[in-house]
C-alpha positions in Angstrom: 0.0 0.0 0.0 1.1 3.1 -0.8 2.4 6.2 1.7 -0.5 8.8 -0.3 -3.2 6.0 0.5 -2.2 5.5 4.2 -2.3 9.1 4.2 -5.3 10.0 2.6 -7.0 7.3 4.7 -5.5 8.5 7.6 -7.2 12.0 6.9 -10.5 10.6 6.5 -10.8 8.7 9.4 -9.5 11.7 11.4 -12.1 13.9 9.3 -14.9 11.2 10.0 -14.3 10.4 13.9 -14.4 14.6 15.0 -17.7 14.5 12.9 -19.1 11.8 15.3 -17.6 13.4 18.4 -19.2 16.7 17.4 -22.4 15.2 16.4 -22.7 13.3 19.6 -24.0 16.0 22.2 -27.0 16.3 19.5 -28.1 12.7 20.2 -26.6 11.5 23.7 -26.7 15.1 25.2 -28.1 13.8 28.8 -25.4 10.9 28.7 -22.6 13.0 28.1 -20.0 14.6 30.3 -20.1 18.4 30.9 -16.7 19.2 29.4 -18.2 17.1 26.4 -21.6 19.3 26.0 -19.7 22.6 26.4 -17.1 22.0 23.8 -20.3 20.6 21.3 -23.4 22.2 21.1 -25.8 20.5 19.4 -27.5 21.0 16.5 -29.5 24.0 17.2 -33.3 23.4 15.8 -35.9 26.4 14.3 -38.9 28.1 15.7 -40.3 24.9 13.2 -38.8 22.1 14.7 -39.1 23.1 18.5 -41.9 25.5 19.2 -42.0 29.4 20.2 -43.4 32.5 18.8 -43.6 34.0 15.5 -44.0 37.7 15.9 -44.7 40.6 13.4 -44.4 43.8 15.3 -45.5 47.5 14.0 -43.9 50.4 15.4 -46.2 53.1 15.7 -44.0 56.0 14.7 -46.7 58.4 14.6 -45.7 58.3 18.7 -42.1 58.7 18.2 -43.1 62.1 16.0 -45.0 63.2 19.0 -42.4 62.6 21.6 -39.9 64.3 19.5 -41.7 67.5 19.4 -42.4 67.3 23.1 -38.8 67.0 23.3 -38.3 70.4 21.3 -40.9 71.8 22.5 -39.2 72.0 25.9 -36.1 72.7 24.5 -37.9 75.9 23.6 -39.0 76.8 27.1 -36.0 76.0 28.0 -34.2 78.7 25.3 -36.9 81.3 25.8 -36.4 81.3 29.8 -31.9 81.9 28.7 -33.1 84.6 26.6 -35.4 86.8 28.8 -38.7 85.8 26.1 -41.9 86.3 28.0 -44.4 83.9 27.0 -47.7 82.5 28.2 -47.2 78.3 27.3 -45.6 76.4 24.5 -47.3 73.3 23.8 -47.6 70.4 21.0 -51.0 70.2 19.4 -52.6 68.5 16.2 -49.8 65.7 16.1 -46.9 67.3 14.2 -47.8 71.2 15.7 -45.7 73.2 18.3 -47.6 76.6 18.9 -45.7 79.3 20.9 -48.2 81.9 22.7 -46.4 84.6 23.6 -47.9 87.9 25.1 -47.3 90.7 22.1 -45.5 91.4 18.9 -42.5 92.5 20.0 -42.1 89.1 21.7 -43.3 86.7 18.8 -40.5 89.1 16.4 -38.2 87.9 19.1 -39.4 84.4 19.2 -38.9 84.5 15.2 -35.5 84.9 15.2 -34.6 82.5 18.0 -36.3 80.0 15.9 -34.4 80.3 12.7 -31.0 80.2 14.8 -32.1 77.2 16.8 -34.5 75.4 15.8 -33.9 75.7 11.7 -36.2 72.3 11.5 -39.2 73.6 12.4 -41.3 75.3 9.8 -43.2 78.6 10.8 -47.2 78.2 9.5 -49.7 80.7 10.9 -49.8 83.9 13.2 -52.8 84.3 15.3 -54.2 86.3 18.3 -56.3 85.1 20.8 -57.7 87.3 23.4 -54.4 89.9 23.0 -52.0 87.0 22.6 -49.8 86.1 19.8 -50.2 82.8 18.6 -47.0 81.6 16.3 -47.5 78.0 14.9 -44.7 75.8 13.8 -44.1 72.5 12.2 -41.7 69.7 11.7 -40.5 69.9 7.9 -41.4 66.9 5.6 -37.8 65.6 5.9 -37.4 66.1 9.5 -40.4 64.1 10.0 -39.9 61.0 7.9 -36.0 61.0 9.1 -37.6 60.5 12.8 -40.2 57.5 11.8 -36.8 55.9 10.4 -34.4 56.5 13.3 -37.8 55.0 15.6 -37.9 52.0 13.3 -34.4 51.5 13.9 -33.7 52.2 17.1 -37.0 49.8 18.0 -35.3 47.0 16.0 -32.1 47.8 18.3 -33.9 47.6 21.3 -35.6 44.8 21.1 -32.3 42.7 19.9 -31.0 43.7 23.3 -34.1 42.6 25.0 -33.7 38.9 23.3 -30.6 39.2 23.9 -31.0 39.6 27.6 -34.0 36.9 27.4 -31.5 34.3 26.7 -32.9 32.7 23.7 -31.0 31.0 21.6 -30.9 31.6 18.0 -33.7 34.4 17.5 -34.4 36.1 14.3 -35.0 40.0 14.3 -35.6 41.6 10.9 -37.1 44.4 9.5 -39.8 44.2 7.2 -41.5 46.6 4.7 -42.2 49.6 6.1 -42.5 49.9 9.8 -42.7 45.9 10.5 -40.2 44.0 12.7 -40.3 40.1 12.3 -39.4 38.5 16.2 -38.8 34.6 16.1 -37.8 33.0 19.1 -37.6 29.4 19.3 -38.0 27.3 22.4 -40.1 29.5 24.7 -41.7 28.1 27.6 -43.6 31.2 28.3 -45.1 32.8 25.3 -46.9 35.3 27.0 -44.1 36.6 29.0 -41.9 36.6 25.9 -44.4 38.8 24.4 -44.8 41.0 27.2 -41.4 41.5 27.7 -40.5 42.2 24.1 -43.7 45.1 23.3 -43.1 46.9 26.5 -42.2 50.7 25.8 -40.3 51.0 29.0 -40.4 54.7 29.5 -39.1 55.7 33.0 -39.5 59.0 33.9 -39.5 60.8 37.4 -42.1 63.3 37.9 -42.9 65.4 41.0 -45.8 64.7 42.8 -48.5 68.0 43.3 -49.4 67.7 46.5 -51.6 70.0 47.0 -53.8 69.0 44.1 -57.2 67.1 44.6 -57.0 63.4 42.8 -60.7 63.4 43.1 -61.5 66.7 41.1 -58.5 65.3 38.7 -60.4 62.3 37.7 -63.6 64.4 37.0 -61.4 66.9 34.8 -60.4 69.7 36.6 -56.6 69.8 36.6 -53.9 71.7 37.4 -52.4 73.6 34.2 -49.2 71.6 34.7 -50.8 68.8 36.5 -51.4 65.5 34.9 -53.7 62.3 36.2 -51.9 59.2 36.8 -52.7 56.3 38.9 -50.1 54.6 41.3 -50.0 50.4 41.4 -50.2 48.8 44.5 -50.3 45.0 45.4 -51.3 43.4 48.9 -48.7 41.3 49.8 -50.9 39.1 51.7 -53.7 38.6 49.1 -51.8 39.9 45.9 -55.1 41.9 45.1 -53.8 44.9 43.2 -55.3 48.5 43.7 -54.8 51.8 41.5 -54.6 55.3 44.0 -55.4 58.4 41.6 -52.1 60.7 41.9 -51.2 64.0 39.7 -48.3 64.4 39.0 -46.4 67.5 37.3 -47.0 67.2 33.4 -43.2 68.3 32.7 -40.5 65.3 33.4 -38.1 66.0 35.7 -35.6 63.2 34.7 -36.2 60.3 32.0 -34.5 56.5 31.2 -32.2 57.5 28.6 -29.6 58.5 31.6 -29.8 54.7 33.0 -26.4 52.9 32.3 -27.6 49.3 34.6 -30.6 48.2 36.3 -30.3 44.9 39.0 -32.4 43.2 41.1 -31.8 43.6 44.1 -33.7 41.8 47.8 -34.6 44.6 50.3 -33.4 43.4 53.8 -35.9 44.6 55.8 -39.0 42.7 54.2 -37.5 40.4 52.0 -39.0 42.0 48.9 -37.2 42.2 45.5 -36.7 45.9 43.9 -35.0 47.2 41.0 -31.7 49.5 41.5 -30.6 51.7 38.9 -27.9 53.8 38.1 -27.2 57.0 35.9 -24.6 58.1 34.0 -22.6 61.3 35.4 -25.1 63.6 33.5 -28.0 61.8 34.9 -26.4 61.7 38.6 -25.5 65.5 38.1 -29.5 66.1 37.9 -30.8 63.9 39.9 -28.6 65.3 42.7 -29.7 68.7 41.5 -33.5 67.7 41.0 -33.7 65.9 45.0 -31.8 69.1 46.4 -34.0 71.3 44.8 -37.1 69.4 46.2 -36.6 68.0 49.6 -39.8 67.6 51.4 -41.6 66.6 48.2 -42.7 64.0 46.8 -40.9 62.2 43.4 -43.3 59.4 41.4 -41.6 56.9 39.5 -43.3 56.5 36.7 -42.7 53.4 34.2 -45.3 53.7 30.9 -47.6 56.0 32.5 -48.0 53.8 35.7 -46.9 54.8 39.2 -44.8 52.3 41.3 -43.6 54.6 43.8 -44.0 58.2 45.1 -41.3 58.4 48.2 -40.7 61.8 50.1 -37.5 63.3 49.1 -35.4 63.4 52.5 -32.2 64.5 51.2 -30.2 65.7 48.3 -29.4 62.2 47.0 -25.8 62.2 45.4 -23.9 59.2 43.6 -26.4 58.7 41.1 -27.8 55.8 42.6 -31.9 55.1 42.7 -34.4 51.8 43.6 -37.9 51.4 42.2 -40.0 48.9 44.7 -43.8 48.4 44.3 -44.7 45.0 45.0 -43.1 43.3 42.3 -42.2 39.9 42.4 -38.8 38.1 41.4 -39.9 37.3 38.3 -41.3 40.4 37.3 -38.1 42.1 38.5 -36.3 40.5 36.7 -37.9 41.3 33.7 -38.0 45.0 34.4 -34.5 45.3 35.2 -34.4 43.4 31.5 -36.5 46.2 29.7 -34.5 49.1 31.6 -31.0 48.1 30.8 -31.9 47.0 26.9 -33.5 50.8 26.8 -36.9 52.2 26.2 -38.3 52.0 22.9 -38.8 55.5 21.1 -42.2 54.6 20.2 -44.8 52.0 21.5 -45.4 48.6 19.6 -48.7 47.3 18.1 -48.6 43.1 17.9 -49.8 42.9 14.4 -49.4 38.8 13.9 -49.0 36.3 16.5 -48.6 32.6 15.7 -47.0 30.3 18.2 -45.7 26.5 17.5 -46.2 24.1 20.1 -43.5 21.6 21.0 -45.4 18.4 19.9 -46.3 20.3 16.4 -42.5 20.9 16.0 -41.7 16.9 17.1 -44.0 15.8 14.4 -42.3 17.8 11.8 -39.0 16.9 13.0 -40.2 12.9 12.8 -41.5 13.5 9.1 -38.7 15.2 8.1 -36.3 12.3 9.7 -38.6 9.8 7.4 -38.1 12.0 4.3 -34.6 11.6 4.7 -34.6 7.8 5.3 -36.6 7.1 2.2 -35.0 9.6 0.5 -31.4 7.8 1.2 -33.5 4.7 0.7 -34.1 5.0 -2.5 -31.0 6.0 -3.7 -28.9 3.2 -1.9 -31.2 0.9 -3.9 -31.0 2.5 -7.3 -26.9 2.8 -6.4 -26.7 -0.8 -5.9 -28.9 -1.4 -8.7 -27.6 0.0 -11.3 -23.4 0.4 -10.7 -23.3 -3.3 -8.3 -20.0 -2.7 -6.0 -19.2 0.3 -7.1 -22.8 1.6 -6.2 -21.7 0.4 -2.8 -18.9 2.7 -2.4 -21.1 5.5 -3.8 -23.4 4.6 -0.9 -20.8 4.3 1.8 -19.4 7.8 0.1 -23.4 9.3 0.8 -23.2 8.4 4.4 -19.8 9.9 5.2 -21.4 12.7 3.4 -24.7 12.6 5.3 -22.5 12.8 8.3 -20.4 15.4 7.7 -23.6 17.6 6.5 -24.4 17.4 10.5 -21.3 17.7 11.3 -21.0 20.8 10.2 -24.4 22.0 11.0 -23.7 21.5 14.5 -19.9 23.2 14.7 -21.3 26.3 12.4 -24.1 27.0 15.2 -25.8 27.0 12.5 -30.1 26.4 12.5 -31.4 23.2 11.3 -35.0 24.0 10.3 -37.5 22.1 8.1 -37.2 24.2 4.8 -33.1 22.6 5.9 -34.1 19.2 6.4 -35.2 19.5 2.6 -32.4 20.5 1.9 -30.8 17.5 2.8 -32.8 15.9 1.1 -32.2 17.1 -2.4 -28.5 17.4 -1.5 -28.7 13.6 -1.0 -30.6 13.2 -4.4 -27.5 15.1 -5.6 -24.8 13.2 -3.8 -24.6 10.8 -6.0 -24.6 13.0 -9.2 -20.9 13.1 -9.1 -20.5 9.5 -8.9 -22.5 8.7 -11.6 -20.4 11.1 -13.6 -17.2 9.5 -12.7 -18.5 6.0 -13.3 -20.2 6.3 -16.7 -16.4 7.4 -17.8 -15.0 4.2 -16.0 -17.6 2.6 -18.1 -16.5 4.2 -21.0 -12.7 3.5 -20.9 -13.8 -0.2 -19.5 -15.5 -0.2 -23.1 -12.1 0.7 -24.8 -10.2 -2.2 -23.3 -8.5 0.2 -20.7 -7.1 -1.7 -17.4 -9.2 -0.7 -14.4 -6.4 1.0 -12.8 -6.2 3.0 -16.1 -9.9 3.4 -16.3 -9.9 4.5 -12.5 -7.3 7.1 -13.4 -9.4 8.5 -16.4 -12.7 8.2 -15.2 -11.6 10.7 -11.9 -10.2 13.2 -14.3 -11.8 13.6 -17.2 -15.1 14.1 -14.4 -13.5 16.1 -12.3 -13.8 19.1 -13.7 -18.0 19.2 -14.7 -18.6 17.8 -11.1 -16.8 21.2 -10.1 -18.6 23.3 -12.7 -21.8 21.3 -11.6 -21.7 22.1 -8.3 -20.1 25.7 -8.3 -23.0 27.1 -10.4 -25.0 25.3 -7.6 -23.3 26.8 -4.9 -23.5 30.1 -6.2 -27.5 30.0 -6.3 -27.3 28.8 -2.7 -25.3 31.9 -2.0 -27.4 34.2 -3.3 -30.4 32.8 -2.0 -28.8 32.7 1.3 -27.3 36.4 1.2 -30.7 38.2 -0.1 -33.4 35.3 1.6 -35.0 35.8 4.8 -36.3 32.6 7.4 -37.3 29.2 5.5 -35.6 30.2 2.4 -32.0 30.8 4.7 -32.5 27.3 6.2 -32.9 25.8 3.2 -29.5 28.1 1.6 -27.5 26.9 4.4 -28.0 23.3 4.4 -27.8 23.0 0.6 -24.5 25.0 0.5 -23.4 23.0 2.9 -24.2 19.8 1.5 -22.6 20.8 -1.9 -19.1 21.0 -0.2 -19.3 17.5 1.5 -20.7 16.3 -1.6 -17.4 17.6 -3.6 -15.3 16.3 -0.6 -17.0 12.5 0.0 -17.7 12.0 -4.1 -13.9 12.6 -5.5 -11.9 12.2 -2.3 -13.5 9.4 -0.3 -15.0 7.3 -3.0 -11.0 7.5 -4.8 -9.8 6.5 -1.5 -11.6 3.4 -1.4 -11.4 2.8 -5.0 -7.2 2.9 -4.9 -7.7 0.4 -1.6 -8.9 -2.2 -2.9 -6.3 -1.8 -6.4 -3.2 -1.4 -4.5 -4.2 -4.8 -2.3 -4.3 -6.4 -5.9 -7.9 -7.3 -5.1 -9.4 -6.2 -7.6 -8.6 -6.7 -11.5 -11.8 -5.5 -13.2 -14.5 -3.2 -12.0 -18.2 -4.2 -11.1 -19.8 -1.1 -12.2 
């Protein structure tokens, strides 16, 4: 035997053994040591073959206009108050509006020009007066407002990758649709509904102070406070976990919001034994919370998460460090997920669930037992036509399909790659084409065996002239694969990766491993002729 064929097999073997070891954690996982299991994953299976959710998710961007001009339209008061400008109220009205009322002329001439040196995006529209007061009406340009709903759609899609992220889920599948659409697939969820509640919550923190002296009661009938605003404060029994809602207003302008958070943990008070959330601000966000408690001890500060009260505790002390807790009754679980939402970020505009399918775990068994059949009749039948039709030599095409069949999983399962069922199919047509390159190679043994050639001749030919239309072949193939795979989305990736995949270890088993065993059997002198 010869030093290349001792070789050759040598590499094979080596080759085909780290296939098994890898593949075994996919099949034996309980059985197998922990140092085994963490150096092999196994094969990791789609929201198909294992259950979850299939989300489509619209972000309502129409919101995300609206709280950008409540952001500018405090930056205004905020401008107006540096520059001396007396005015009666700036507010946001009509959706994509900011009107200014300031108190005469002379003022709204003032306003003017403040406007066009800072705020060059907003659009002046009407004058009006009202009563004696000057009216000036802005708007958001065409451009500005359609480069918002983009940075919302993508910010959103951001967001809620680090939320799944934080979820733990193993291979999820964020992607942006047409238009303002996010596609969520997470596979092997437990918990649907928390998934879902976790994923579409806004997560807006803001801390507000608390208006003491106004009356919830003549809140709730209408009759607010010009700066006041009507929120409701959660609270949960801890004996009975009955929840109740106290009326609370609240100061319509946000003292402090979110985006300053850099980590939110859970944390177990030691005095009752109850979880709560601790957060903590950047240095801008400590600088003003410092400044905001010192500024307002003796009152009271609500924190307010998407509109809802937890808490409303008296300000004791200027509170430096940049350090907070929210408490209210929460449990671990929920937390755990709040602490989740907080340190992913707030989404810049709310979420509407606009498709919801979930795949149960015994749906996802049954598909993953047909497509197991489809492949075992699919090999089958070719094993049979194999041996048919080429004898012996169909045998070593077969033994070549299940090395290749092998390494196809192999591969799968060290790529981290998802095995789904549009994949399993394509298995199944990469085992149809297996064989392709085998049949090539032996119809020109057959032809040189025709032409009196000795079969160690024959052998040589029949590899070489073949070899290089079994390359074109499949490269042309693999090219498709590509392309499907780069510009695809979901079932048609699956199917890309398992068919690209299945080309290479086709190339490999068909002209390396089936030459291999063909020059074994020669060099041991057992075979003269061919039975092909």
């Amino acid at each position: 035997m010869s030093g290349s064929i001792k070789w050759r097999g040598l590499f094979v073997l080596i080759c085909l053994v780290f296939a098994l070891v890898s593949l075994a954690p996919t099949f034996f996982n309980k059985s197998l040591p922990a140092w085994w299991t963490d150096t092999f994953s196994p094969i990791q299976k789609g929201l198909d073959l294992q259950g979850g959710i299939h989300l489509v998710l619209g972000v309502v961007v129409e919101k995300a206009v609206e709280s950008h001009l409540d952001g500018i339209a405090d930056q205004i008061e905020d401008q107006m108050r540096e520059k001396d400008i007396i005015y009666k109220r700036v507010e946001r009205i009509a959706g994509e509006r900011i009107v200014v009322t300031v108190y005469d002329d002379e003022a709204a001439s003032t306003l003017d020009n403040l406007m066009k040196e800072t705020f060059g995006n907003l659009e002046p529209m009407t004058l009006e007066t009202e009563g004696g007061y000057v009216q000036k009406h802005y708007r958001l340009s065409d451009a500005e407002i359609e480069a918002t709903r983009e940075l919302a759609i993508r910010q959103a899609l951001q967001t809620l990758r680090s939320r799944v992220d934080e979820f733990g889920v193993g291979e999820p599948v964020l992607q942006r649709q047409a238009g303002n659409r996010i596609l969520i697939q997470l596979p092997g969820i437990d918990d649907p509904k928390r998934a879902i509640d976790l994923i579409g919550r806004r997560a807006r923190l803001e801390f507000k102070m608390v208006l003491d002296d106004a009356d919830p009661q003549e809140a709730i009938k209408g009759n607010l406070p010009r700066n006041g605003q009507l929120l409701y404060m959660q609270q949960v029994d801890s004996r009975t976990g009955v929840k109740t809602e106290t009326p609370i207003v609240v100061e319509s302008r946000t003292a402090l919001t979110g985006e300053y958070l850099t980590d939110a943990r859970v944390r177990i008070s030691s005095q009752f034994n109850d979880p709560y959330v601790s957060i903590q601000f950047d240095a801008a966000g400590a600088k003003r919370f410092e400044q905001i408690t010192g500024a307002n001890k003796g009152r009271r500060m609500a924190i307010v998460l998407d509109d809802t009260v937890h808490s409303a505790p008296v300000i004791q002390d200027r509170i430096g460090g940049g350090s907070a807790q929210i408490s209210g009754s929460f449990t671990e679980q929920e937390a755990t997920d709040l602490a989740i939402v907080l340190r992913s970020g707030s989404l810049p505009a709310p979420v509407e669930i606009l498709e919801n399918r979930t795949v149960g775990p015994s749906l996802g068994q049954d598909s993953i037992d047909k497509g197991i059949m489809s492949v075992l009749v699919g090999a089958l039948l070719v094993v049979v036509a194999m041996l048919f039709y080429y004898r012996l030599s169909g045998l070593v095409a077969n033994i070549a399909l299940l090395s290749n069949l092998i390494f196809i999983l192999a591969l799968l399962s060290l790529l981290g790659a998802t095995l789904t069922l549009p994949g399993i199919a394509g298995i199944v047509l990469t085992i149809g084409m297996a064989v392709d390159a085998n049949v090539l190679i032996f119809e020109r043994i057959r032809e040189e065996l025709r032409s009196g050639r000795p079969a160690a001749i024959a052998l040589e030919s029949g590899f070489g002239k073949a070899f290089r239309t079994i390359v074109d072949a499949n490269i042309t193939t693999l090219i498709a694969a590509v392309v499907l795979f780069q510009f695809g989305t979901g079932p048609v990736k699956g199917f890309a990766v398992t068919l690209s995949i299945g080309i290479l270890c086709s190339l490999f088993t068909a002209v390396f491993v089936s030459r291999l065993i063909f020059d074994f059997f020669l060099a041991q002198g057992k075979a003269r002729k061919f039975s092909i």
